[in-house]
KEKE-3310 file (N, C-alpha, C; in steps of 0.2 Angstrom, whole numbers, plus 5000, padded with zeros to 4 digits):
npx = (5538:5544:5561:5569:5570:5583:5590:5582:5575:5584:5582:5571:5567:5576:5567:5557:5564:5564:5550:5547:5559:5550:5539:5539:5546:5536:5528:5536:5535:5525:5521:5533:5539:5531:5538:5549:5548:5541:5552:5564:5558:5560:5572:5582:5593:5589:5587:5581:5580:5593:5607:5618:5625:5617:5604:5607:5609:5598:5591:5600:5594:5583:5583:5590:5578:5570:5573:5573:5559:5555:5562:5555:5543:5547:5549:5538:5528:5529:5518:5507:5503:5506:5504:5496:5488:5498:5508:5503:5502:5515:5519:5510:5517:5531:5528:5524:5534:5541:5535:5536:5548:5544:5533:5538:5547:5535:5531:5541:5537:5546:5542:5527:5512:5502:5511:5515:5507:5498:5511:5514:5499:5500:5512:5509:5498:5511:5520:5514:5510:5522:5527:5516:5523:5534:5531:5525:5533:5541:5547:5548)
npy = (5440:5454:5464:5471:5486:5494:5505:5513:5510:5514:5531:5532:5529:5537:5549:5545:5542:5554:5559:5551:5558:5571:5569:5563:5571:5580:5573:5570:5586:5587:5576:5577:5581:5578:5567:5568:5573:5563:5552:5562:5560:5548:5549:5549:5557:5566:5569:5580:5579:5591:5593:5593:5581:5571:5575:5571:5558:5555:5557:5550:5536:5537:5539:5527:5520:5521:5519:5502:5503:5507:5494:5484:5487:5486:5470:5464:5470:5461:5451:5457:5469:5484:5498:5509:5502:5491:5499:5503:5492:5489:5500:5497:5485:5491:5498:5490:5482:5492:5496:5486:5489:5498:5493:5482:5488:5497:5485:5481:5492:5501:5512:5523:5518:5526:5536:5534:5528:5538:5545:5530:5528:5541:5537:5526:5533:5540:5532:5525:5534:5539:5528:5528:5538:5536:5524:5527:5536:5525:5516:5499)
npz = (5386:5392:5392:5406:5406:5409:5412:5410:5425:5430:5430:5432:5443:5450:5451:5457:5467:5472:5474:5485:5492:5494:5498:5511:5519:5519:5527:5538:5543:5546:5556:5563:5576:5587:5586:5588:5603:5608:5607:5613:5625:5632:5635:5624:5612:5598:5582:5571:5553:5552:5551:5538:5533:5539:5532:5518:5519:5521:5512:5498:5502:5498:5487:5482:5486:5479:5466:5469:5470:5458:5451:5456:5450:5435:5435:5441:5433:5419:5422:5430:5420:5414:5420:5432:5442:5445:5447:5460:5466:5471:5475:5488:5495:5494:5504:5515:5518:5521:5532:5541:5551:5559:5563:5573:5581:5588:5594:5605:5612:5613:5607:5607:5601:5597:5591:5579:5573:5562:5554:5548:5540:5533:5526:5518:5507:5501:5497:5487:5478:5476:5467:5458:5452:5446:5440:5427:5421:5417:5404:5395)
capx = (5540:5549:5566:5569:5575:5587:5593:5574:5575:5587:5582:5563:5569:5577:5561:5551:5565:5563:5545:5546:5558:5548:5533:5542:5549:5529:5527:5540:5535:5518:5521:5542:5539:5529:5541:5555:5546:5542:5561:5567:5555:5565:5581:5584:5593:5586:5588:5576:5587:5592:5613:5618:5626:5609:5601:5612:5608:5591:5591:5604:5591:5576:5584:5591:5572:5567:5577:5571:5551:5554:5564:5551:5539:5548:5550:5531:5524:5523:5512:5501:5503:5506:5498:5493:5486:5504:5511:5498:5504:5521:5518:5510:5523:5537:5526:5525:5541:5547:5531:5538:5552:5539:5528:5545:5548:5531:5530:5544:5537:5549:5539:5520:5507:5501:5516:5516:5501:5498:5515:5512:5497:5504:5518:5505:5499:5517:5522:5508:5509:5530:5528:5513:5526:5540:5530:5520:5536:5545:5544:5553)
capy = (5443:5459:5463:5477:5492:5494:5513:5516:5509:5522:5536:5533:5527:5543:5553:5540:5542:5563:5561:5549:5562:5574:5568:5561:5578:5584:5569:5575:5592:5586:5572:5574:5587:5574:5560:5569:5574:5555:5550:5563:5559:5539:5550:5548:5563:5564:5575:5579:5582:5598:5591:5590:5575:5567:5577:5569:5548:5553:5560:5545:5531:5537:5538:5520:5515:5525:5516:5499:5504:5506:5489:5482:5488:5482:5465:5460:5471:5456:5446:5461:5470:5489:5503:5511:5496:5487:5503:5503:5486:5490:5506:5494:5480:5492:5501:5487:5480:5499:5497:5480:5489:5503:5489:5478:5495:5496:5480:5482:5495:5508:5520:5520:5515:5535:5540:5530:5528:5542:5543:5524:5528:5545:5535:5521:5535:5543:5525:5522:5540:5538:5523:5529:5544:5535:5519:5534:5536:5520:5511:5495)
capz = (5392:5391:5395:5409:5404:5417:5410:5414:5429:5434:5431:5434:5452:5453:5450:5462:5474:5474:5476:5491:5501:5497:5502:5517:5521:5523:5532:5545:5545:5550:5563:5568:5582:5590:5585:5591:5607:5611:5608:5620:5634:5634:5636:5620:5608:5591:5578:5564:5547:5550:5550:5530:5535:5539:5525:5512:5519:5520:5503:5495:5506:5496:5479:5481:5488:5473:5460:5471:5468:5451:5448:5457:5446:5430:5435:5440:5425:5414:5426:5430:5416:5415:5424:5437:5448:5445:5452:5467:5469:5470:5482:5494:5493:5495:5511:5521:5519:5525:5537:5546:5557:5564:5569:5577:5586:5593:5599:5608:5616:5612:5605:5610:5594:5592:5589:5573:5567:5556:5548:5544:5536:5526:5519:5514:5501:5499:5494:5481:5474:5473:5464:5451:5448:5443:5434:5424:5415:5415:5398:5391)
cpx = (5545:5554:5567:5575:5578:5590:5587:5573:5578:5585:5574:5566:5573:5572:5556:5557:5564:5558:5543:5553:5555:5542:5534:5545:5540:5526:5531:5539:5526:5519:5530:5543:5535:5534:5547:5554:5545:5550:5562:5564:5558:5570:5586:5586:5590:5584:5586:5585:5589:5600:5613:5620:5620:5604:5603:5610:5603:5588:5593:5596:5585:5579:5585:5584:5568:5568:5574:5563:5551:5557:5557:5545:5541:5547:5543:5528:5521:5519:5509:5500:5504:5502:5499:5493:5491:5508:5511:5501:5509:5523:5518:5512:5526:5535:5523:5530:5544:5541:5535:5543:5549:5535:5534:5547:5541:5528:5535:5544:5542:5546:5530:5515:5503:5501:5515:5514:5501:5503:5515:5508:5499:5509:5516:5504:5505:5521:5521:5509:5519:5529:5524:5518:5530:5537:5527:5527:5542:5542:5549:5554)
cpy = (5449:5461:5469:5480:5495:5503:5518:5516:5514:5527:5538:5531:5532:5548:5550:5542:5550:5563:5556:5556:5568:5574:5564:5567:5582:5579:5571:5583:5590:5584:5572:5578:5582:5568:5560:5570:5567:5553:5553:5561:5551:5542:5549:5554:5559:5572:5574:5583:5588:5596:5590:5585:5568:5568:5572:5561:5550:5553:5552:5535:5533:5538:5532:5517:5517:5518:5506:5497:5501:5498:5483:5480:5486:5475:5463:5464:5468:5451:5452:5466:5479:5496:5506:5505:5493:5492:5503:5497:5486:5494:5501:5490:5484:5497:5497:5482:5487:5497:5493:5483:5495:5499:5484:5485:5496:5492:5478:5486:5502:5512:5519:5521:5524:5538:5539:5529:5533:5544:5537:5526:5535:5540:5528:5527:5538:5537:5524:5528:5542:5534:5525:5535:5539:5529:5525:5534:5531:5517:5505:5495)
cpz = (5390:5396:5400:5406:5409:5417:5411:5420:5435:5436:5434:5440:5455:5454:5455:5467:5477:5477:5484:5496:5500:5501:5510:5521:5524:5528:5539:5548:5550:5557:5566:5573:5589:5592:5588:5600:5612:5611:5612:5627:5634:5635:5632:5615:5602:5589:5571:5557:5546:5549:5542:5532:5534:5535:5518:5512:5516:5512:5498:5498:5500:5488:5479:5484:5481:5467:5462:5469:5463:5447:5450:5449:5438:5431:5438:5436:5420:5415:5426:5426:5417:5419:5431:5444:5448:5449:5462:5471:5473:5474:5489:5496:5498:5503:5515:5523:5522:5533:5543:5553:5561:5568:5576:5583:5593:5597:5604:5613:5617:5610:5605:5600:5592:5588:5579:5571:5561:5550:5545:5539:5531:5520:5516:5506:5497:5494:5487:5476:5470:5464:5456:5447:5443:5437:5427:5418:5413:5408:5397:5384)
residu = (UNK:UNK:UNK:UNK:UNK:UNK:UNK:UNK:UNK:UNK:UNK:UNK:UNK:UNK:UNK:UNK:UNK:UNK:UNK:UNK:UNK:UNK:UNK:UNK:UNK:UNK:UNK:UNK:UNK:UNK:UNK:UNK:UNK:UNK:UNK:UNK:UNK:UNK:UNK:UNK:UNK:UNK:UNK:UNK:UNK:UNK:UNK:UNK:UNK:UNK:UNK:UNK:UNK:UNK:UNK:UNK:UNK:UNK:UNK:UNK:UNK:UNK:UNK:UNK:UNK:UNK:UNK:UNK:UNK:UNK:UNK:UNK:UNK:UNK:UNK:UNK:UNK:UNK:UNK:UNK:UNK:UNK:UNK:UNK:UNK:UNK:UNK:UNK:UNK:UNK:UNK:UNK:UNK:UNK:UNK:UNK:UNK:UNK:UNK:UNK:UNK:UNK:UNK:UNK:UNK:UNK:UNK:UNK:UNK:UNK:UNK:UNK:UNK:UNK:UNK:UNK:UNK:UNK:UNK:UNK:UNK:UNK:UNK:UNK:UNK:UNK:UNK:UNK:UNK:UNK:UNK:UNK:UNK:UNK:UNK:UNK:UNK:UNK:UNK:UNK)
# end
């Protein structure tokens, strides 16, 4: 069993976390006009990242999810062995664990099932396409 390369894990998980917000950034440009529009008709403010402030989490949340992927993806690697498919794995893992508090939300009834679906499934491939980035250049 090989040991993780935790010096890889870094920086590969910074690379994996760029490409989750950018591919999260075309996800908001697609569906956040909508997402915002349902939030305020509850009376609810909401503001898409146009605040540096709010720029800056969002940005800092996706490099540490980044950096999570990719440890992810070291640590079951010597069971499924390297690759692509172990990435895949590892993408869809880490996008239904983010998935859980969209579904908790609209079972709540806070925000109607529409809303929510298609950036669901977008950051299904944003997830898997993160993860193949970052696995692509991790090595042990």
């Amino acid at each position: 069993m090989g040991k993780i390369n935790w010096g890889r894990v870094f920086v590969c998980g910074l690379v994996t976390g760029v490409v989750t917000f950018v591919l999260g950034g075309l996800i908001i440009a697609v569906w956040g006009k909508d997402f915002e529009a349902g939030v305020t008709a509850l009376g609810r403010p909401f503001a898409l990242p146009k605040s540096p402030g709010l720029f800056f989490i969002i940005l800092v949340l996706n490099l540490v999810m980044g950096i999570v992927i990719i440890w992810l993806y070291a640590a079951i690697r010597p069971r499924y062995g390297p690759g692509p498919k172990t990435a895949a794995v590892v993408g869809f893992a880490m996008w239904l664990i983010m998935t859980m508090s969209d579904v908790f939300i609209m079972s709540l009834g806070l925000l109607p099932v529409r809303m929510l679906v298609g950036p669901i499934a977008a950051s299904l491939a944003a997830f898997i396409a993160a993860a193949e980035a970052g696995a692509w250049l991790y090595k042990e």
